[in-house]
DRENBAVEX-695927 format. One line per field, with one value per residue: residue in three letters; x negated, y, z of N, C-alpha, C in turn; residue number from 1. Coordinates in Angstrom, 1 decimal. Layout:
residues N
res = Ala | ...
nxx = X | ...
nyy = Y | ...
nzz = Z | ...
caxx = X | ...
cayy = Y | ...
cazz = Z | ...
cxx = X | ...
cyy = Y | ...
czz = Z | ...
n = NUM | ...
END
This chain:
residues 87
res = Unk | Unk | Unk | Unk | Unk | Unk | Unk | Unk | Unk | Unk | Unk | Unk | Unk | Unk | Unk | Unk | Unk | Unk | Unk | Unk | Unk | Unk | Unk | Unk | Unk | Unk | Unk | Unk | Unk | Unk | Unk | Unk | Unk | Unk | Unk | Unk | Unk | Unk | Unk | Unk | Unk | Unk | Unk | Unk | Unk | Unk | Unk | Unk | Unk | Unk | Unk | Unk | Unk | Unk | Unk | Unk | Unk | Unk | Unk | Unk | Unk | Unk | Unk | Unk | Unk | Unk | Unk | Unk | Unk | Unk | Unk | Unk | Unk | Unk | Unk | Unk | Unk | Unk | Unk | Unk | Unk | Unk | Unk | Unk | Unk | Unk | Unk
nxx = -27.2 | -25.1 | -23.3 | -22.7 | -20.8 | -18.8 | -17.9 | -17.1 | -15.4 | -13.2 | -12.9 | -11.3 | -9.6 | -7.8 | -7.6 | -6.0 | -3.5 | -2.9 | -1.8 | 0.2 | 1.7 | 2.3 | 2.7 | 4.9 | 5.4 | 4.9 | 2.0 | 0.9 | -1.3 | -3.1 | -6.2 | -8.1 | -8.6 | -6.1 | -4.2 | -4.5 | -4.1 | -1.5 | 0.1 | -0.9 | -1.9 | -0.3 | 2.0 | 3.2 | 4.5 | 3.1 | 4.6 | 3.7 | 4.5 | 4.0 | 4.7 | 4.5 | 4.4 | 5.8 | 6.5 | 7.6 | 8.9 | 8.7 | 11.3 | 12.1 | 10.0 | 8.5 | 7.8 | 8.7 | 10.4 | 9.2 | 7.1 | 8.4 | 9.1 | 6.7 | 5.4 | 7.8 | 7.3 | 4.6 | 5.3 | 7.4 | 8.7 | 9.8 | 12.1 | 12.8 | 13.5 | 15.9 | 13.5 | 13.5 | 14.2 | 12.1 | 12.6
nyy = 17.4 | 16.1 | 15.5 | 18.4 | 19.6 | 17.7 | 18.6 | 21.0 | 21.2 | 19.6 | 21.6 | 23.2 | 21.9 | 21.5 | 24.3 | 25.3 | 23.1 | 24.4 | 27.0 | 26.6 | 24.4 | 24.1 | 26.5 | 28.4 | 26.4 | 24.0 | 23.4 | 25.3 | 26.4 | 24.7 | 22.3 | 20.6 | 17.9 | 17.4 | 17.8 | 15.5 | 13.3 | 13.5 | 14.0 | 12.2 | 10.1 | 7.8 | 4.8 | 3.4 | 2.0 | 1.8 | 2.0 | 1.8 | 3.2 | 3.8 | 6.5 | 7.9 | 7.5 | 6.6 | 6.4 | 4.3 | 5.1 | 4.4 | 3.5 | 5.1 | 7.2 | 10.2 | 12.0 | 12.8 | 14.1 | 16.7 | 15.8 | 15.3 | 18.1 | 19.5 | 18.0 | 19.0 | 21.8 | 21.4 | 20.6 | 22.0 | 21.7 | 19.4 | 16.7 | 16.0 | 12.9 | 11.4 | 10.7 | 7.1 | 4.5 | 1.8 | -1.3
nzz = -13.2 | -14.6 | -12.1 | -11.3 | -13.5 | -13.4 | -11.0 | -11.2 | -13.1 | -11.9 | -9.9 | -11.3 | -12.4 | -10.2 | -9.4 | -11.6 | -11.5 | -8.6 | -9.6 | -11.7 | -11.3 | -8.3 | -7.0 | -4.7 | -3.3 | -0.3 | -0.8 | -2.4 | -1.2 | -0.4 | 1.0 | -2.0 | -1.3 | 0.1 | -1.4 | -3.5 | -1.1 | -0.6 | -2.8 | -5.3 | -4.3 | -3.7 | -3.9 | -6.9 | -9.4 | -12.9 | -16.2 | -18.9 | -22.6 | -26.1 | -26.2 | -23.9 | -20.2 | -17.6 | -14.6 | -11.5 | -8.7 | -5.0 | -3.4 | -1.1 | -1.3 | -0.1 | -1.7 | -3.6 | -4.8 | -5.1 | -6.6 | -8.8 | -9.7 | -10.2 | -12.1 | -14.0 | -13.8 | -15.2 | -17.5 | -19.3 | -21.8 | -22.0 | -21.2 | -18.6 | -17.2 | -14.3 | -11.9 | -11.1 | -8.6 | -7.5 | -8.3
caxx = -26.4 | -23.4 | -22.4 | -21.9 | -20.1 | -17.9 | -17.3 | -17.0 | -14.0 | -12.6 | -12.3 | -10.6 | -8.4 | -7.2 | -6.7 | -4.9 | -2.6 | -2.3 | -1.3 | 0.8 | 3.1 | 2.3 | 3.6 | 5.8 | 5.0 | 3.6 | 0.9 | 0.0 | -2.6 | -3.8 | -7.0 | -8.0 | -7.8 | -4.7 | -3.1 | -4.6 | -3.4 | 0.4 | 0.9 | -1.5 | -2.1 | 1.1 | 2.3 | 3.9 | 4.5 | 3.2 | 4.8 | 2.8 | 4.8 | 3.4 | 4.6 | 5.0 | 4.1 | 6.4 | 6.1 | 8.4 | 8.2 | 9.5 | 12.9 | 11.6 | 8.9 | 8.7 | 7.0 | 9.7 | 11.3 | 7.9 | 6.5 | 9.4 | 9.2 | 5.4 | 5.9 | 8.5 | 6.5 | 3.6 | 5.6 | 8.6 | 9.7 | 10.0 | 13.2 | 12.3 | 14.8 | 15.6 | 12.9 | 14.1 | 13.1 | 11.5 | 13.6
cayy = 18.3 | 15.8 | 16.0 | 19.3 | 19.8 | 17.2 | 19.1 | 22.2 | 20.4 | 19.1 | 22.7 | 24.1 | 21.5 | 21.8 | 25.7 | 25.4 | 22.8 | 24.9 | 28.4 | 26.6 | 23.2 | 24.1 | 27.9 | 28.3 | 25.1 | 23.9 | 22.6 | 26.2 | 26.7 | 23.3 | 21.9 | 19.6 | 16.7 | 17.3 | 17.1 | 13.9 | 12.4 | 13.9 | 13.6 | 11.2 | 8.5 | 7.1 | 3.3 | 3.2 | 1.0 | 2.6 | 1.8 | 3.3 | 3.0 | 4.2 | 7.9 | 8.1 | 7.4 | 6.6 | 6.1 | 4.0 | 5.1 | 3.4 | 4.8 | 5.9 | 8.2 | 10.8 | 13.5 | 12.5 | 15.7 | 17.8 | 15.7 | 15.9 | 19.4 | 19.9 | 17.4 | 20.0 | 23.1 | 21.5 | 20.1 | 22.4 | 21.6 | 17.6 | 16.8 | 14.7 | 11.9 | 10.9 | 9.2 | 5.9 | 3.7 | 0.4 | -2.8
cazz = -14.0 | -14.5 | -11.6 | -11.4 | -14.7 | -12.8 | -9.9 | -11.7 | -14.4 | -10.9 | -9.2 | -12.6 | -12.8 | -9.2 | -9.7 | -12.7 | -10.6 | -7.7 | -9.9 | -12.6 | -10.7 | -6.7 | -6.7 | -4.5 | -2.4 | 0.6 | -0.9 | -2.9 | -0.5 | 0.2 | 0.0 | -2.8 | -0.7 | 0.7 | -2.8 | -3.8 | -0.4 | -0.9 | -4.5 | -5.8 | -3.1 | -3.5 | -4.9 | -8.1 | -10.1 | -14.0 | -17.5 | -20.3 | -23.7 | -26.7 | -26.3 | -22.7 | -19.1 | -16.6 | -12.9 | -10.9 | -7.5 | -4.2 | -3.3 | 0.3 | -1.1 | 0.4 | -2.6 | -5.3 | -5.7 | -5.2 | -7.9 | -10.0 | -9.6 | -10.7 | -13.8 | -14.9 | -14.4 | -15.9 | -19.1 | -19.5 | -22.4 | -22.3 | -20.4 | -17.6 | -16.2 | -12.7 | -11.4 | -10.4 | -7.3 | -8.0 | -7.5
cxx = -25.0 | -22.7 | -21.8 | -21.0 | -18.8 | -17.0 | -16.7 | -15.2 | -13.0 | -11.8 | -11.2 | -9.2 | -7.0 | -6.4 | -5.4 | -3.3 | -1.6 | -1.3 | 0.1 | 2.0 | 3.2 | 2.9 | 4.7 | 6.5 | 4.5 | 2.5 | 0.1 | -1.1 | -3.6 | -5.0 | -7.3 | -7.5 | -6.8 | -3.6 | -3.5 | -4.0 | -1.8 | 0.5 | 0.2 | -2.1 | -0.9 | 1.4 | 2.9 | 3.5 | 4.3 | 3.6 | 4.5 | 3.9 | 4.0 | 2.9 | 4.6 | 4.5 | 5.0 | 6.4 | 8.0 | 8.4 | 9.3 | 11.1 | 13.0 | 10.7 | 9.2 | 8.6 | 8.1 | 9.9 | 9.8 | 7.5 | 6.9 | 9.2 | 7.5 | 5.4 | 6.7 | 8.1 | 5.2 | 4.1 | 7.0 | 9.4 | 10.2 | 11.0 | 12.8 | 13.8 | 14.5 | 14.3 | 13.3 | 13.6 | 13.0 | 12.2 | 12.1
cyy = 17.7 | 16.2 | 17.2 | 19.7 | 19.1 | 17.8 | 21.0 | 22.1 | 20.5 | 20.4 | 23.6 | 23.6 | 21.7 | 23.1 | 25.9 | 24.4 | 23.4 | 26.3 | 27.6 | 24.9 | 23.3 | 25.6 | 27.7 | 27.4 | 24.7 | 23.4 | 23.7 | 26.2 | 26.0 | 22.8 | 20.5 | 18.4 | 16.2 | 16.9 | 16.4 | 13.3 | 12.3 | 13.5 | 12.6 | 9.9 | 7.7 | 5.7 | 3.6 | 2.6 | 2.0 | 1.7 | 2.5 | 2.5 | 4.1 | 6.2 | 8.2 | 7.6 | 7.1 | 5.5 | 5.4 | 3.9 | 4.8 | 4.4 | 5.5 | 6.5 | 9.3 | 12.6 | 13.6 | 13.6 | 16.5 | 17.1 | 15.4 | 17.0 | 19.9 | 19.4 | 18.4 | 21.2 | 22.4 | 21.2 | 20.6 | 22.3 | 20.1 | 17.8 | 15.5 | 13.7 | 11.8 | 10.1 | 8.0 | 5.1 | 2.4 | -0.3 | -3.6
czz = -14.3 | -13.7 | -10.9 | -12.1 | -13.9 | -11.7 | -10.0 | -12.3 | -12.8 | -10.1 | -10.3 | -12.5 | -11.6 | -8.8 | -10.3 | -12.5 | -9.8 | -8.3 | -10.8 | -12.4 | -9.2 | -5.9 | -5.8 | -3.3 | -1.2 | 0.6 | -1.9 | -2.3 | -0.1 | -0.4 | -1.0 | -2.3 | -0.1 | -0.3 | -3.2 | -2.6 | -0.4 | -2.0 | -5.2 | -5.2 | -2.9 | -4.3 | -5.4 | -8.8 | -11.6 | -15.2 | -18.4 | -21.7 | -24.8 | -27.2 | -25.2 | -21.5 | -18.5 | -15.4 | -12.5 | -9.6 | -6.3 | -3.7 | -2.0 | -0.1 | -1.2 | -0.1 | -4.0 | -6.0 | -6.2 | -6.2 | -9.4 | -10.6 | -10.7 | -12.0 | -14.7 | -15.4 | -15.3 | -17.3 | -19.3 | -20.5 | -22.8 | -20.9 | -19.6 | -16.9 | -14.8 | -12.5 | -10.9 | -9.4 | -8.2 | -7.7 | -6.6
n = 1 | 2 | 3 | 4 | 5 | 6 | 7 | 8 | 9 | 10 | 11 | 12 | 13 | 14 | 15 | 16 | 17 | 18 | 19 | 20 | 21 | 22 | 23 | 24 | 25 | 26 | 27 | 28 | 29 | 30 | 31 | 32 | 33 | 34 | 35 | 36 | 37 | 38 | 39 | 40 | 41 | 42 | 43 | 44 | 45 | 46 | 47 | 48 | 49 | 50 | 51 | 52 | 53 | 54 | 55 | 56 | 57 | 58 | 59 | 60 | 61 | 62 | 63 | 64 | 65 | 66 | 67 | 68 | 69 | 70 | 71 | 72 | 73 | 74 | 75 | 76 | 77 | 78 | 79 | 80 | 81 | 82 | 83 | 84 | 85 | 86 | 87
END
């Protein structure tokens, strides 16, 4: 029974991904594992602060913008900065 609940959560969340940061994209249509290997398979270096997350990703990667882009539709009203590359 978990792990359905799991795989249930997992298909929701992916929807709610694909309708509400992938619109518009070439990855609206894509399957789940296509957008974990594009947008979440990637090295970055993370700094958590107390209010905040931020990613430092390599200055050759190649999803920057596209996951710029989805960050902004998913949190429109928090002003996002450049991402920066890593030293």
């Amino acid at each position: 029974m978990g792990a359905l609940l799991l795989t249930a959560g997992a298909y929701v969340l992916h929807q709610q991904l694909r309708h509400l940061g992938l619109q518009g994209t070439a990855l609206a249509m894509a399957q789940p594992r296509t957008v974990m290997l594009t947008l979440f398979k990637i090295a970055a270096r993370v700094k958590q602060y107390k209010d905040r997350v931020r990613l430092h990703l390599p200055g050759g990667c190649p999803v920057k913008g596209r996951l710029a882009q989805v960050c902004q539709r998913l949190y429109p009203d928090i002003r996002m900065r450049a991402m920066p590359a890593s030293p």
